[in-house]
Short mmCIF file of the C-alpha atoms (twelve columns), coordinates in Angstrom:
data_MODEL
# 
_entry.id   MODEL 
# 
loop_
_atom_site.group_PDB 
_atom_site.id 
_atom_site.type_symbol 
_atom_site.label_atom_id 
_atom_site.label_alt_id 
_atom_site.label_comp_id 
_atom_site.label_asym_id 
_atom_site.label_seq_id 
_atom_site.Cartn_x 
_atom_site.Cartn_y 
_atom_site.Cartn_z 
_atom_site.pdbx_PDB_model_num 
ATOM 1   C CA . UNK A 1   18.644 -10.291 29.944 1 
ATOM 2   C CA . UNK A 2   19.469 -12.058 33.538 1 
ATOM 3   C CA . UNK A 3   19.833 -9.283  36.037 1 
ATOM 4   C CA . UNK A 4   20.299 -9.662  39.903 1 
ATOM 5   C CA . UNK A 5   19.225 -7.245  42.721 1 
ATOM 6   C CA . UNK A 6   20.615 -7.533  46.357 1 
ATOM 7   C CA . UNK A 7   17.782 -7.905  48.308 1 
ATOM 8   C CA . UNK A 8   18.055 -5.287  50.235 1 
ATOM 9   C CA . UNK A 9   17.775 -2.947  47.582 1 
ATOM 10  C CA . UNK A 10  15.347 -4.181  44.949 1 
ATOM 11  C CA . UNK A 11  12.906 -2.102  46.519 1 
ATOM 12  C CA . UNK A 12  14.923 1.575   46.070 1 
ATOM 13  C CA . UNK A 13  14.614 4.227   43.142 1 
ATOM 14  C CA . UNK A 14  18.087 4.050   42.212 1 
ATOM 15  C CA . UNK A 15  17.738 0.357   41.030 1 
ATOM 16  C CA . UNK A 16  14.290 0.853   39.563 1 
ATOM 17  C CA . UNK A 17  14.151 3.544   37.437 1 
ATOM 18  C CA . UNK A 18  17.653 2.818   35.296 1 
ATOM 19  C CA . UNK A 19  15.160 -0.906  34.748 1 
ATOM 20  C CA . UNK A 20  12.141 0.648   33.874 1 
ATOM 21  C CA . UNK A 21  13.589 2.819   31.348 1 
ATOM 22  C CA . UNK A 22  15.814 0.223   29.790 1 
ATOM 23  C CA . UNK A 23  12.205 -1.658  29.207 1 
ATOM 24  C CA . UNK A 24  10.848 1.203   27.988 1 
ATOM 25  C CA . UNK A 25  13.508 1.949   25.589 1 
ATOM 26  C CA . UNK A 26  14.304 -1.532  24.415 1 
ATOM 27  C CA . UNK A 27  10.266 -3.213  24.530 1 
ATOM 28  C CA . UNK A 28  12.107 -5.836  22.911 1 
ATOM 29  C CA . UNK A 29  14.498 -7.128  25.292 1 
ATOM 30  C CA . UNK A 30  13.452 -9.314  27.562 1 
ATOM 31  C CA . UNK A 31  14.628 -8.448  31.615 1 
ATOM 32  C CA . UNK A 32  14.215 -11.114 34.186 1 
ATOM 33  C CA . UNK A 33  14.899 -9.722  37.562 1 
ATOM 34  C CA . UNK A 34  15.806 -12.004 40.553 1 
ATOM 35  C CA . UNK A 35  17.434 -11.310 44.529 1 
ATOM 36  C CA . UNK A 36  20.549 -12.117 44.886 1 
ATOM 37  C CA . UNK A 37  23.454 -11.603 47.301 1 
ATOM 38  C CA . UNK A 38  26.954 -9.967  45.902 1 
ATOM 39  C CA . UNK A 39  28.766 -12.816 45.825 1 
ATOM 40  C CA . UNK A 40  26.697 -15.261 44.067 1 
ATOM 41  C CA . UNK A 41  26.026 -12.267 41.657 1 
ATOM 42  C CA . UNK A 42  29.262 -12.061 40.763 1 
ATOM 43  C CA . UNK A 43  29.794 -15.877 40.235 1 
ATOM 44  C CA . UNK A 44  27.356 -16.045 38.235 1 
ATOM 45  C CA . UNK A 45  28.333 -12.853 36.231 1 
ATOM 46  C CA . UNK A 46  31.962 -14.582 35.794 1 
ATOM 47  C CA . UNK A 47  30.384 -17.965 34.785 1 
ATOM 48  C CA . UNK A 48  28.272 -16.198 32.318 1 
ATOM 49  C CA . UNK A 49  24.706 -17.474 33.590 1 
ATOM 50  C CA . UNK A 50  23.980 -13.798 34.916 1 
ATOM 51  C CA . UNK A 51  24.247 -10.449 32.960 1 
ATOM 52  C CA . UNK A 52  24.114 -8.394  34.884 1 
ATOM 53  C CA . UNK A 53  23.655 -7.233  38.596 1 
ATOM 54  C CA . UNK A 54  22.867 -4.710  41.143 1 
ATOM 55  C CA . UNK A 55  25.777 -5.493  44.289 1 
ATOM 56  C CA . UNK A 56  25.153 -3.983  47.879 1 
ATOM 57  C CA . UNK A 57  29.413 -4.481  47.994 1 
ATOM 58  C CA . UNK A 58  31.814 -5.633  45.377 1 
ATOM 59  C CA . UNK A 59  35.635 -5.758  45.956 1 
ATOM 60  C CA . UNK A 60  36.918 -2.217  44.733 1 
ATOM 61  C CA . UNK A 61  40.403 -3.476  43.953 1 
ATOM 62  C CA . UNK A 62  39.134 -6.440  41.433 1 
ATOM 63  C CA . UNK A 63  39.332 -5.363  37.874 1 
ATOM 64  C CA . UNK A 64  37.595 -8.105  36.446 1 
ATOM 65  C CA . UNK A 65  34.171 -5.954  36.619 1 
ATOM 66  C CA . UNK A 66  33.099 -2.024  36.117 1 
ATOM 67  C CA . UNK A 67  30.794 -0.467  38.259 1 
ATOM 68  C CA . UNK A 68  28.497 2.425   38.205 1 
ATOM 69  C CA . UNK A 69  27.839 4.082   41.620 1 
ATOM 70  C CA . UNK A 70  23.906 4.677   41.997 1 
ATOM 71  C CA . UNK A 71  23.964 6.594   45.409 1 
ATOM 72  C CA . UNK A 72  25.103 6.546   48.622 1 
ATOM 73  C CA . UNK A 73  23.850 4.549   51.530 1 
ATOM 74  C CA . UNK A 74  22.930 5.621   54.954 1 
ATOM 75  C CA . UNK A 75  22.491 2.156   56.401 1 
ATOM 76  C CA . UNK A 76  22.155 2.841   60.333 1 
ATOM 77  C CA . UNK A 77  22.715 0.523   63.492 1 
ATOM 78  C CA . UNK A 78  19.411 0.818   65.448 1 
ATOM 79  C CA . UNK A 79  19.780 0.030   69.256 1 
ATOM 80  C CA . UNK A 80  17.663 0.094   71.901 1 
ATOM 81  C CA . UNK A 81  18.447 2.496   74.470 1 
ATOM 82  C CA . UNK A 82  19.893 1.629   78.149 1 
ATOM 83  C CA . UNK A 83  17.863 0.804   81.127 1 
ATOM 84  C CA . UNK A 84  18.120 4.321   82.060 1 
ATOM 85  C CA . UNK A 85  17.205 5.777   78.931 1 
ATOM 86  C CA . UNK A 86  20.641 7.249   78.009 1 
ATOM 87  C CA . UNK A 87  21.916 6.114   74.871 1 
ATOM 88  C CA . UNK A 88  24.144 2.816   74.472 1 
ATOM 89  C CA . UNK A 89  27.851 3.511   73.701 1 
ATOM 90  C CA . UNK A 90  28.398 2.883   69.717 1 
ATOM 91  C CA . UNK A 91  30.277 -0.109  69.329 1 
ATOM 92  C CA . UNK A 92  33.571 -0.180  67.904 1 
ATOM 93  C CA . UNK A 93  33.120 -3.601  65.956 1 
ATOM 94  C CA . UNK A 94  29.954 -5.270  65.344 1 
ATOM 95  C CA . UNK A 95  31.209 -7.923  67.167 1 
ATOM 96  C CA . UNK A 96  31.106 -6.001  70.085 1 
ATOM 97  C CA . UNK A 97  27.180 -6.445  69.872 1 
ATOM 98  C CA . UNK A 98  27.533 -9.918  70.223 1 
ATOM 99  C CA . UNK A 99  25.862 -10.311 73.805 1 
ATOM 100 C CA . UNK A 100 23.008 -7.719  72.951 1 
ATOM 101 C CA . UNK A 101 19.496 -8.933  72.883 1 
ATOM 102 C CA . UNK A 102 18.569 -7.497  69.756 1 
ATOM 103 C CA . UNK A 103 21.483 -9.934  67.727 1 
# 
């Protein structure tokens, strides 16, 4: 079995544990595990060379594919604070940050 993970999140719990009990439940079944952004998961998953994957994002609205919430994400912007110490206004669009240092 050919299974993706977005990079990001090959690391968490919530992708882990539903692998590790799959292997322990089917010793027989072979699970090769590679990074791999959304959308070249789910090319691959429509061209058949992929089985499987775990997305950061997938199109809501396409029906060609179920998904399986695993948890919620509490991604956060870090900034560094002003000059003065106050805190930087958020930024309506990321663009917005598009002159900051930190980019």
């Amino acid at each position: 079995m050919r299974i993706r993970l977005a990079p990001n999140y090959n690391w968490h719990p919530a992708t882990l544990k539903p692998v590790r009990e799959f292997r322990s439940t089917h010793p027989d079944v072979t699970i090769t595990l590679e990074p791999g952004l959304a959308a070249k998961q789910i090319a691959r998953i429509t061209d058949g060379s992929l089985d499987g994957g775990f997305l950061a994002w997938r199109d809501p609205y396409d029906p060609t594919f179920s998904a399986l919430k695993l948890f919620d994400c509490d991604l956060k912007l870090a900034m560094p604070r002003n000059a003065d110490g106050s805190m930087p206004n958020v930024p309506a669009r990321l663009a917005d940050l598009k002159d900051e240092p930190f980019m």
